[in-house]
PDB file of N, CA, C and O in Angstrom:
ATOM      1  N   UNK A   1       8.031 -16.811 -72.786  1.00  0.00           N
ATOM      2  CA  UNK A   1       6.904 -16.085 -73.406  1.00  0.00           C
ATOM      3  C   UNK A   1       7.206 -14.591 -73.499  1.00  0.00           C
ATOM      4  O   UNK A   1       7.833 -14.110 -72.556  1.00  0.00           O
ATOM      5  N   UNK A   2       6.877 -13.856 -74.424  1.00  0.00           N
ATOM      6  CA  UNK A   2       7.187 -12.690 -74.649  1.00  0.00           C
ATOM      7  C   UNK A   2       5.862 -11.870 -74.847  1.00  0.00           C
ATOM      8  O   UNK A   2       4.985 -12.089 -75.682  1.00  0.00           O
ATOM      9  N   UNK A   3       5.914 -10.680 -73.711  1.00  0.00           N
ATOM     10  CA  UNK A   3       4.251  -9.551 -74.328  1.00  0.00           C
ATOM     11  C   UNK A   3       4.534  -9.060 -74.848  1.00  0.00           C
ATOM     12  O   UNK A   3       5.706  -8.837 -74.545  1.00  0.00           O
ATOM     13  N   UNK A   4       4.172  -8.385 -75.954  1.00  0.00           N
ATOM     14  CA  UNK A   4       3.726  -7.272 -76.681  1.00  0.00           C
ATOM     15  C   UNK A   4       2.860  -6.496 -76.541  1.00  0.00           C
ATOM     16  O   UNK A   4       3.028  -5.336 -76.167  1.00  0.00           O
ATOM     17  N   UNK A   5       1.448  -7.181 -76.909  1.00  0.00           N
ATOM     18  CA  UNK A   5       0.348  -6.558 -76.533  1.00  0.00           C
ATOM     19  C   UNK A   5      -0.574  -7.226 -75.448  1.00  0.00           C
ATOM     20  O   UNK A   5      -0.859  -8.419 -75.548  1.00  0.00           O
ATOM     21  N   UNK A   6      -0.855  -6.759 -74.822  1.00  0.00           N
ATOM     22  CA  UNK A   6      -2.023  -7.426 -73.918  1.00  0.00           C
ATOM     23  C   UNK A   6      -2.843  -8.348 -73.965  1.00  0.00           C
ATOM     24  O   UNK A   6      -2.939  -9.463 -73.452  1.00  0.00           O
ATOM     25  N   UNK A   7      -3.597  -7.559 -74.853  1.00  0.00           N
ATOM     26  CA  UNK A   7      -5.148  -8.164 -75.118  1.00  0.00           C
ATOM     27  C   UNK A   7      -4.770  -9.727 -75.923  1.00  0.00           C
ATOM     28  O   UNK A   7      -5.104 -10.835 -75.503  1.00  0.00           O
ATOM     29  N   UNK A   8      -3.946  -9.415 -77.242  1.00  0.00           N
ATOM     30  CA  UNK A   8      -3.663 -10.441 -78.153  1.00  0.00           C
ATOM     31  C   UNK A   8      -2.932 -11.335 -76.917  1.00  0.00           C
ATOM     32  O   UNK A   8      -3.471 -12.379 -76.550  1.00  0.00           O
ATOM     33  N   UNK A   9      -1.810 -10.919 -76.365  1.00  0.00           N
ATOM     34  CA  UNK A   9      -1.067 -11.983 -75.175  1.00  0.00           C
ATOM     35  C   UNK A   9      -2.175 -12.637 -74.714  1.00  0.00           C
ATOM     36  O   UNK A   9      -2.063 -13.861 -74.779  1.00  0.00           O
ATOM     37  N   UNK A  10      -2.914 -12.348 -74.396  1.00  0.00           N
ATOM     38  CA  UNK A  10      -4.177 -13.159 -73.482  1.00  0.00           C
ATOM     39  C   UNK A  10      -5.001 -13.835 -73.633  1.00  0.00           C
ATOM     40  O   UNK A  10      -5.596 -14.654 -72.933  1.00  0.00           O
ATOM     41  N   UNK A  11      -5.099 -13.310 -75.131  1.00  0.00           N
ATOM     42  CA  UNK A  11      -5.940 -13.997 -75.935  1.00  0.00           C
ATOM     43  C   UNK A  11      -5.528 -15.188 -76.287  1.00  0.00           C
ATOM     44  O   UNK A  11      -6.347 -16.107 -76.280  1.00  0.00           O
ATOM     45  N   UNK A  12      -4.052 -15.450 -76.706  1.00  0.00           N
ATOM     46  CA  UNK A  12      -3.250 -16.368 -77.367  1.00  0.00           C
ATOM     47  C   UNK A  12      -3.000 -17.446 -76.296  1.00  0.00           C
ATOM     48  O   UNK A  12      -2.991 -18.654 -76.531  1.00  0.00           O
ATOM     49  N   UNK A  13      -2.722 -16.667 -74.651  1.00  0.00           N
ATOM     50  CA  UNK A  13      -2.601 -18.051 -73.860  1.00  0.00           C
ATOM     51  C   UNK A  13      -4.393 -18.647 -73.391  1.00  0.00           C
ATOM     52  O   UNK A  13      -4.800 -19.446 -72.547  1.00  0.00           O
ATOM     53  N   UNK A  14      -5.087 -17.779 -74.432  1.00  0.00           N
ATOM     54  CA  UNK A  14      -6.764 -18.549 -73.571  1.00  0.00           C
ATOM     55  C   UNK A  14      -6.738 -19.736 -74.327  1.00  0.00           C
ATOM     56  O   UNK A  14      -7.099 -20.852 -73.954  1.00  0.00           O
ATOM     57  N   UNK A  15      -6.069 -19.249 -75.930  1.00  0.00           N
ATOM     58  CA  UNK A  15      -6.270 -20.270 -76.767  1.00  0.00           C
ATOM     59  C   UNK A  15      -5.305 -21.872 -76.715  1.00  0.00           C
ATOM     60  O   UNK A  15      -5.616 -22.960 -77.200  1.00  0.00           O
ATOM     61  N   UNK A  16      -4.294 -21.550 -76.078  1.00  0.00           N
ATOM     62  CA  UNK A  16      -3.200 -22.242 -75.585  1.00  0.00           C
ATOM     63  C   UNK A  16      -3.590 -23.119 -74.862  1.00  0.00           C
ATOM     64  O   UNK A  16      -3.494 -24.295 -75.212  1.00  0.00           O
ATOM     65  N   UNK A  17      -4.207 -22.703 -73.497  1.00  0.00           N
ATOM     66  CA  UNK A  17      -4.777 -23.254 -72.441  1.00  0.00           C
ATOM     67  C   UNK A  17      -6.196 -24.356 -72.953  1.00  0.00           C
ATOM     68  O   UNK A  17      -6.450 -25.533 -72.698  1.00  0.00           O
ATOM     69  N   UNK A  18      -6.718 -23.575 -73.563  1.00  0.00           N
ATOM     70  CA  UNK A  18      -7.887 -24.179 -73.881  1.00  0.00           C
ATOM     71  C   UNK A  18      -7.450 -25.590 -75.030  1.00  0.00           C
ATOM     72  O   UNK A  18      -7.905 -26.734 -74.997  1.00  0.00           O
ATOM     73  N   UNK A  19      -6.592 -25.099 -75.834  1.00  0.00           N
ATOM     74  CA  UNK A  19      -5.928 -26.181 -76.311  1.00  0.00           C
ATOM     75  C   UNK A  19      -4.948 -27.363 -75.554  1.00  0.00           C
ATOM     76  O   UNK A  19      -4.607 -28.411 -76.103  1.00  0.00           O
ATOM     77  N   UNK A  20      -4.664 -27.048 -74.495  1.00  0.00           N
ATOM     78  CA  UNK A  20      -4.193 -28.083 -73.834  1.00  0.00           C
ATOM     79  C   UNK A  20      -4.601 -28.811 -73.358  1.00  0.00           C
ATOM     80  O   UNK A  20      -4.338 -30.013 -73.410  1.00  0.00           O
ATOM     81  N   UNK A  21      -5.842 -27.913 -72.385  1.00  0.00           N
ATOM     82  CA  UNK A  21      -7.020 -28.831 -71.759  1.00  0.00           C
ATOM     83  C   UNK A  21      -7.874 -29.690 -72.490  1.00  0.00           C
ATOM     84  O   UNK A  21      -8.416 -30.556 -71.805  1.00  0.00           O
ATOM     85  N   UNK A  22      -8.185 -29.681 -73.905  1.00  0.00           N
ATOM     86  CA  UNK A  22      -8.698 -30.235 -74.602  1.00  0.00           C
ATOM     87  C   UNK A  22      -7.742 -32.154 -74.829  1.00  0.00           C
ATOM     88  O   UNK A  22      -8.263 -33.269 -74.878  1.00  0.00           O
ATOM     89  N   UNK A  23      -6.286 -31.750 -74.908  1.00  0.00           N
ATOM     90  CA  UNK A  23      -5.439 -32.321 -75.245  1.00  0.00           C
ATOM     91  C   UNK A  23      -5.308 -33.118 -74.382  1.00  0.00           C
ATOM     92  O   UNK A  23      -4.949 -34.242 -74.731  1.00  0.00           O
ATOM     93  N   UNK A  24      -5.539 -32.857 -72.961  1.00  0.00           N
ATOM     94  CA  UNK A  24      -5.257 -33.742 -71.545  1.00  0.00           C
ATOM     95  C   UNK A  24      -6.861 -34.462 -71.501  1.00  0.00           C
ATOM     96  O   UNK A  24      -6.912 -35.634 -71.127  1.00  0.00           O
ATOM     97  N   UNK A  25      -7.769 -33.972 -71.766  1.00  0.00           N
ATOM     98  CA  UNK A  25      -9.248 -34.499 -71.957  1.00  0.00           C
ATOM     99  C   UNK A  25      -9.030 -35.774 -73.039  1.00  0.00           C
ATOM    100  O   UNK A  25      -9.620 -36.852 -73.100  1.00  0.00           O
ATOM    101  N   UNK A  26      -8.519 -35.512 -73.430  1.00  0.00           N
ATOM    102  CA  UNK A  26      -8.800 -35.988 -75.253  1.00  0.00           C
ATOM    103  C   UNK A  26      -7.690 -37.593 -74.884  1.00  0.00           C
ATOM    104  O   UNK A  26      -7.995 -38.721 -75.272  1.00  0.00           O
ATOM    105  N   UNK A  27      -6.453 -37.255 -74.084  1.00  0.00           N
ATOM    106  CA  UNK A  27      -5.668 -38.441 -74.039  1.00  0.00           C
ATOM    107  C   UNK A  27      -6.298 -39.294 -72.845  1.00  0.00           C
ATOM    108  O   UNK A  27      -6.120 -40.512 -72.871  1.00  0.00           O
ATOM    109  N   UNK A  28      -7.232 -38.556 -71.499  1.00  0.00           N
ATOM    110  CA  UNK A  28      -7.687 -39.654 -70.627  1.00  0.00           C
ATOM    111  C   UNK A  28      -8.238 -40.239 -70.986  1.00  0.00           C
ATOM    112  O   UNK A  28      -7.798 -41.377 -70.825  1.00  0.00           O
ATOM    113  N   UNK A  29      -9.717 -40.199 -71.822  1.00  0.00           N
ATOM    114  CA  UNK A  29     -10.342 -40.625 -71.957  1.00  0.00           C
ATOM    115  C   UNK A  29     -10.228 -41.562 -73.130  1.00  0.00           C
ATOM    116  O   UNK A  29     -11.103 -42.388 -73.386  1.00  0.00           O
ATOM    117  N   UNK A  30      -8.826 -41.371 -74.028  1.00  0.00           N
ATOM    118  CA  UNK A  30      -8.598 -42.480 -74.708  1.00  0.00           C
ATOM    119  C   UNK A  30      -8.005 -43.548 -73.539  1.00  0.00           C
ATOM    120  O   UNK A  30      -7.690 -44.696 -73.854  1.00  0.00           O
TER     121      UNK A  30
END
């Protein structure tokens, strides 16, 4: 992973995260 900027870095792994967790939700419950 590479920073640049902060805010956007942080932003990008909330969206990451939040996309994963969705992804691990999404396969148990299939």
């Amino acid at each position: 992973m590479k920073r640049k900027s902060g805010k956007r870095s942080w932003k990008l792994l909330y969206l990451e995260i939040s996309f994963s967790w969705f992804k691990v939700v999404f396969l148990m419950k299939r």
